[in-house]
Every structure is written in structure tokens, then in C-alpha cells.
Backbone bond lengths (Angstrom), bond angles and torsions (degrees), N, CA, C in turn:
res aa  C-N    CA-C-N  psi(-1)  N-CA   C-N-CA  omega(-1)  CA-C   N-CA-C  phi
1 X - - - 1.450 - - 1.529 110.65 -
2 X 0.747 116.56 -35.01 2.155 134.96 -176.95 1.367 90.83 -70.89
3 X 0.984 135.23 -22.38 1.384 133.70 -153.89 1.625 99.43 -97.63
4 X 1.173 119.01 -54.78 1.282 152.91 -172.15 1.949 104.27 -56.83
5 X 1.306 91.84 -67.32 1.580 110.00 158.46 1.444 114.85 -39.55
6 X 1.441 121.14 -91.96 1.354 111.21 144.84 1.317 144.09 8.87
7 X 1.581 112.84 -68.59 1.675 124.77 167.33 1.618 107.26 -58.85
8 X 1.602 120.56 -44.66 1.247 138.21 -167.61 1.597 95.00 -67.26
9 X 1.014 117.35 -54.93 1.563 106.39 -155.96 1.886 101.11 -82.17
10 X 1.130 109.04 -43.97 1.776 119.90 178.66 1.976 96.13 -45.89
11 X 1.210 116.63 -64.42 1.568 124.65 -174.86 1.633 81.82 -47.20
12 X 1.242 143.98 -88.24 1.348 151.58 -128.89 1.872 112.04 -68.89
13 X 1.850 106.22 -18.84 1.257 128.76 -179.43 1.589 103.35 -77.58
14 X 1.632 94.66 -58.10 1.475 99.66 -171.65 1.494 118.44 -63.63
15 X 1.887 107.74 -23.65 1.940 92.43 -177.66 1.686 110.71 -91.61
16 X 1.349 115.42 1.52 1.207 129.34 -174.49 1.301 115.42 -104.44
17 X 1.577 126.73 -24.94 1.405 131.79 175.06 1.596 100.06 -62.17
18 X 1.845 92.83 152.82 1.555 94.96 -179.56 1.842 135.89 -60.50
19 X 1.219 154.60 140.04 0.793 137.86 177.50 1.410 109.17 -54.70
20 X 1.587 130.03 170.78 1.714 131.94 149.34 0.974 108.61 -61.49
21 X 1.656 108.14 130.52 1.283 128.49 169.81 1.383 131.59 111.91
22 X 2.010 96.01 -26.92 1.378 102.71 -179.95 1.492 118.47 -62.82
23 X 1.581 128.79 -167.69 1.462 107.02 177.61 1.433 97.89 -118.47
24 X 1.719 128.93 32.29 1.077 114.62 141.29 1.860 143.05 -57.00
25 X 1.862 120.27 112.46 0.966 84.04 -158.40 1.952 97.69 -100.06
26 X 0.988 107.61 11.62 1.692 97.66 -162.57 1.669 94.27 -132.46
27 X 1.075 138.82 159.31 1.449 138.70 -165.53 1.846 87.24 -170.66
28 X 1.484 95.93 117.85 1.683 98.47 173.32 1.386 94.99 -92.12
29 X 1.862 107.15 -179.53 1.371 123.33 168.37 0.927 105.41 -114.70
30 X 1.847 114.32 165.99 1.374 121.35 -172.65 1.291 123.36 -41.85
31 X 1.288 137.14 121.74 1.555 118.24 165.94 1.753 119.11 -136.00
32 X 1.530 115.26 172.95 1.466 98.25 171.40 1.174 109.27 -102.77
33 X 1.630 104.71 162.88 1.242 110.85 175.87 1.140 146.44 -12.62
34 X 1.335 120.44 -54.61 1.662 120.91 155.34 1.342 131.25 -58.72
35 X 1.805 97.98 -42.86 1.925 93.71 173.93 1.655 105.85 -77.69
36 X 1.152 111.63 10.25 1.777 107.33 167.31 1.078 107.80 -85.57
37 X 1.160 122.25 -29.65 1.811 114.94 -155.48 1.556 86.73 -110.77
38 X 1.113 124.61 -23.75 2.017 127.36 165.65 1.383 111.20 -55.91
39 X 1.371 111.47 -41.22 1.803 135.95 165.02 1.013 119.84 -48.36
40 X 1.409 108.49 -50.51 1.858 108.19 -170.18 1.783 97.44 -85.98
41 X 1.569 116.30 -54.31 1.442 101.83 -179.67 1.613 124.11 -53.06
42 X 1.303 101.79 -42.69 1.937 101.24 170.21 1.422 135.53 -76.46
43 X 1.622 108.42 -12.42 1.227 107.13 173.91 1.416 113.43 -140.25
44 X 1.517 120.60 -29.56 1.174 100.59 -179.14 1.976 113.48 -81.07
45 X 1.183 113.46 -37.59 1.373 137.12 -163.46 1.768 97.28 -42.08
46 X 1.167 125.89 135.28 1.889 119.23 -163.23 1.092 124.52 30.68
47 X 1.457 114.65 41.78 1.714 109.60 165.80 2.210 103.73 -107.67
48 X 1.328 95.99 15.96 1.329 107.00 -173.64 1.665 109.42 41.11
49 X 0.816 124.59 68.08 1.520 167.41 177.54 1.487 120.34 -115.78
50 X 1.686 105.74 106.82 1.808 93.96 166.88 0.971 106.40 -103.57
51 X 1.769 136.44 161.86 1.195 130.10 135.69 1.161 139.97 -58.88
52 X 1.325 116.04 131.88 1.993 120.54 -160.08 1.875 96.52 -112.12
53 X 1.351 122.46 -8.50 1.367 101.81 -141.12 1.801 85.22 -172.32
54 X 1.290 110.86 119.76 1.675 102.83 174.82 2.286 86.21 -165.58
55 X 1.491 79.47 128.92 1.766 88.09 -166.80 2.015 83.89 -126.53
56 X 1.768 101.88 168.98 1.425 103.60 164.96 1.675 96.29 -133.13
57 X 1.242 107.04 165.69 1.657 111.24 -179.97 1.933 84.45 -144.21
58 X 1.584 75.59 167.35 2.134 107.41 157.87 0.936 93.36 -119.61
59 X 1.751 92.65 131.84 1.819 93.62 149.88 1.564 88.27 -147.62
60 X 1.329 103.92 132.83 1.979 125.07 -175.40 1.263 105.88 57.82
61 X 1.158 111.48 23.94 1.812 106.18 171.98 1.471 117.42 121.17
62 X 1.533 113.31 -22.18 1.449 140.63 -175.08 1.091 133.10 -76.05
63 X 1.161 146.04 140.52 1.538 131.90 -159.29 1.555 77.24 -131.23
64 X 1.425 107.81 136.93 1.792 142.43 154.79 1.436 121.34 -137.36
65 X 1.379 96.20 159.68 1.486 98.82 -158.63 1.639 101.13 -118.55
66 X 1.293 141.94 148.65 1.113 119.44 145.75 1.759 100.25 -139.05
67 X 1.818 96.59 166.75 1.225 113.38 172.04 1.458 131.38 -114.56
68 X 1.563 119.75 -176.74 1.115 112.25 141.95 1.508 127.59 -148.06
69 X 1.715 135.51 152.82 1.024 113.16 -151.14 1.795 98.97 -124.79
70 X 1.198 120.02 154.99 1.337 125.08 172.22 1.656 113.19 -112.41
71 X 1.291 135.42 175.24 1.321 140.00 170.16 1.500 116.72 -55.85
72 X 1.086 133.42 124.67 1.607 124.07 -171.75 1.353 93.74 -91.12
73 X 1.814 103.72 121.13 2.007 112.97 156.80 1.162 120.11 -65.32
74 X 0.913 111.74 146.21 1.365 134.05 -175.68 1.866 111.78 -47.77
75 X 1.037 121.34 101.25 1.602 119.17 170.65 1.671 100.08 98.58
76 X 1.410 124.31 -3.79 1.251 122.15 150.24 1.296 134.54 -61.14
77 X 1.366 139.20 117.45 1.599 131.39 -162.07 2.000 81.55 -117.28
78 X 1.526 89.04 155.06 1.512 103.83 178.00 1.534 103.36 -134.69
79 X 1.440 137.46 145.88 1.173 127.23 138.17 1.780 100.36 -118.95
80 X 1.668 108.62 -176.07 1.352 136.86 -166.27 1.438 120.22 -135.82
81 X 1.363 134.93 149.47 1.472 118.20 148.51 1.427 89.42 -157.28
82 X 1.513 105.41 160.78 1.451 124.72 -179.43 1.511 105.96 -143.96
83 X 1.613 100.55 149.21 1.585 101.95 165.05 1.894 93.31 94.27
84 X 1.231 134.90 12.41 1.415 107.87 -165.79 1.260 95.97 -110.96
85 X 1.289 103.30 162.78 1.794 121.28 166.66 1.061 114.48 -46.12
86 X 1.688 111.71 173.19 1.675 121.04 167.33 2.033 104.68 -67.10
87 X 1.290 109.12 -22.86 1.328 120.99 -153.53 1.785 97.79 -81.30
88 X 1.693 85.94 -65.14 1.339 108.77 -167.65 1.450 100.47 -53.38
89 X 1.371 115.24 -62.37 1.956 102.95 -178.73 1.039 127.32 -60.95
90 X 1.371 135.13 0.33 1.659 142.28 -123.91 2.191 68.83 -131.32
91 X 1.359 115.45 -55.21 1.827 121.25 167.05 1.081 120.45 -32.97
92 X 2.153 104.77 -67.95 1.239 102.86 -161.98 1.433 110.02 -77.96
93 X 1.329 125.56 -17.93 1.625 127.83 153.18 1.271 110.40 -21.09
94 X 1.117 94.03 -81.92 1.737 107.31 -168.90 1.783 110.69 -40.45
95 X 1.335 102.96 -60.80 1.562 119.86 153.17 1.319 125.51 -0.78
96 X 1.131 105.87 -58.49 1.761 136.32 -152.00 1.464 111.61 -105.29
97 X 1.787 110.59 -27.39 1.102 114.71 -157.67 1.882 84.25 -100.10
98 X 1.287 114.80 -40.53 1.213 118.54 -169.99 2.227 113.80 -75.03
99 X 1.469 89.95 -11.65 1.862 100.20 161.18 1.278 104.22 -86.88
100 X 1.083 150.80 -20.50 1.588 154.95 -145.48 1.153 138.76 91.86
101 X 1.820 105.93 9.30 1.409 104.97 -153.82 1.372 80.00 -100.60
102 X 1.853 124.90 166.14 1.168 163.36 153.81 1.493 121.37 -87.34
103 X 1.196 125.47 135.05 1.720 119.46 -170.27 1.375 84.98 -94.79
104 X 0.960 98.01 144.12 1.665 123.67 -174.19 1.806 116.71 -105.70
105 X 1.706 100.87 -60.44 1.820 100.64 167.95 1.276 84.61 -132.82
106 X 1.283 111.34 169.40 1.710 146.67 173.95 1.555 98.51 -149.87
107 X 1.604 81.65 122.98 1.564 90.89 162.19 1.574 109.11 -128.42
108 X 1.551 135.98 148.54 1.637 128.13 166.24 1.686 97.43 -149.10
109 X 1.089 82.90 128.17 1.450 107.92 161.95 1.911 118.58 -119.93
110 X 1.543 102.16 161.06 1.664 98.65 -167.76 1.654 91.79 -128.05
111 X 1.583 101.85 106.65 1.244 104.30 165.36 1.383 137.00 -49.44
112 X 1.727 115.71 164.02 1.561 101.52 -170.49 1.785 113.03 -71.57
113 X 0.739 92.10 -14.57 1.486 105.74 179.92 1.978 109.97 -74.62
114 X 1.558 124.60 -30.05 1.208 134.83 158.34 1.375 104.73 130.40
115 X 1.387 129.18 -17.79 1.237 142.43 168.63 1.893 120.34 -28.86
116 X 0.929 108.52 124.18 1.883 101.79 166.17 1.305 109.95 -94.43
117 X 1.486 109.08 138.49 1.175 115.48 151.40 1.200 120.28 -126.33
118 X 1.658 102.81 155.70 1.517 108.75 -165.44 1.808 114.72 -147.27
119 X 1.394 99.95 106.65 1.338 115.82 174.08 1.624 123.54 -107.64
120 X 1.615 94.02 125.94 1.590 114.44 -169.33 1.242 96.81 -103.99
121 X 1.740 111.69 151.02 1.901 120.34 132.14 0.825 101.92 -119.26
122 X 1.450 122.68 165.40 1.414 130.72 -168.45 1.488 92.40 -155.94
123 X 1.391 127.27 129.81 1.549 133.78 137.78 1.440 129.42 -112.60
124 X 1.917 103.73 168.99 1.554 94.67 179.69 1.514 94.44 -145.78
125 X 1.025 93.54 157.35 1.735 98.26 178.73 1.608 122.13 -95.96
């Protein structure tokens, strides 16, 4: 079954990794929820790095997240969230929109279980 997982997530890396040439420079791998947010504090957090690109999937029942990151411009601020409700993001919108920031991607998917999830970026200049 690990194996399977494995095959599943590697296929899902490779059609989603950036093509040559684009100006993506960092492309994470699948992870869950916690090693995402373990991800962004240990590696992405001051590598002047924004997020361009943050999706969630199932695979065997599991929710993972992956991203992707571009060069952060100069005087651009970014935040993120993953994993939230129709409710909860529909807030931190408002939130974000009312600091200056702009939603940038939205992604939601509805788990097998019936659940929404909902992943934002947001920047501001």
C-alpha cells in the first residue's frame, strides 16, 4: 500500500512540477497538513520566496497539500492558509482584503468524506 501511495504521489509531482523555463524556482512535495506548515516555517519563511501556487488533494483518505514558489519582489508581502472552511476562508478574505491584501489563487476541493477545503494566497504591495 506505501508503495502505491508513493507511485500516486511521484505521478501527481511529476504532472504538476514546473515545465523548463518557467520562472518557478522552488516546487514542494506532497505533504500533510502539519509537515506543510513545518515546511513553510523551516524552509520557506526568509528565503524571500512568495507563494504563486498552493492546491490540496486525497489520496487513501488523506488530505496533502502542495505548492509552488517564485522569487519574492521587492516590497511585495504575501500571506497563505490551507485546510479552511467555506466559512472560515469566506472571514479571512474579508480579513486580508480589509489589510490590503488581494487573493491571488483559490483552490477548494470536497473531500470524500464531504468536507471543503479551502486554500488561499493573498498579496499586497
Amino acid at each position: 500500500m506505501k508503495h502505491i501511495l508513493s507511485a500516486a504521489l511521484t505521478a501527481l509531482i511529476l504532472s504538476t512540477a514546473p515545465t523548463p523555463g518557467t520562472a518557478q524556482v522552488l516546487t514542494s512535495e506532497w505533504m500533510t497538513g502539519g509537515q506543510f506548515q513545518t515546511y513553510i516555517q523551516t524552509q520557506i519563511n526568509g528565503q524571500r520566496l512568495m507563494m504563486t501556487h498552493l492546491e490540496a488533494g486525497e489520496f487513501h483518505g488523506a488530505v496533502y497539500y502542495f505548492a509552488t514558489f517564485d522569487p519574492q519582489p521587492s516590497g511585495l508581502g504575501w500571506a497563505m492558509h490551507h485546510g479552511l472552511s467555506d466559512a472560515t476562508f469566506n472571514a479571512r478574505n474579508r480579513e486580508f482584503q480589509a489589510q490590503g491584501y488581494y487573493l491571488r489563487h483559490q483552490q477548494r476541493f470536497i473531500s470524500s468524506t464531504g468536507r471543503a477545503y479551502n486554500q488561499g494566497v493573498w498579496y499586497r504591495n
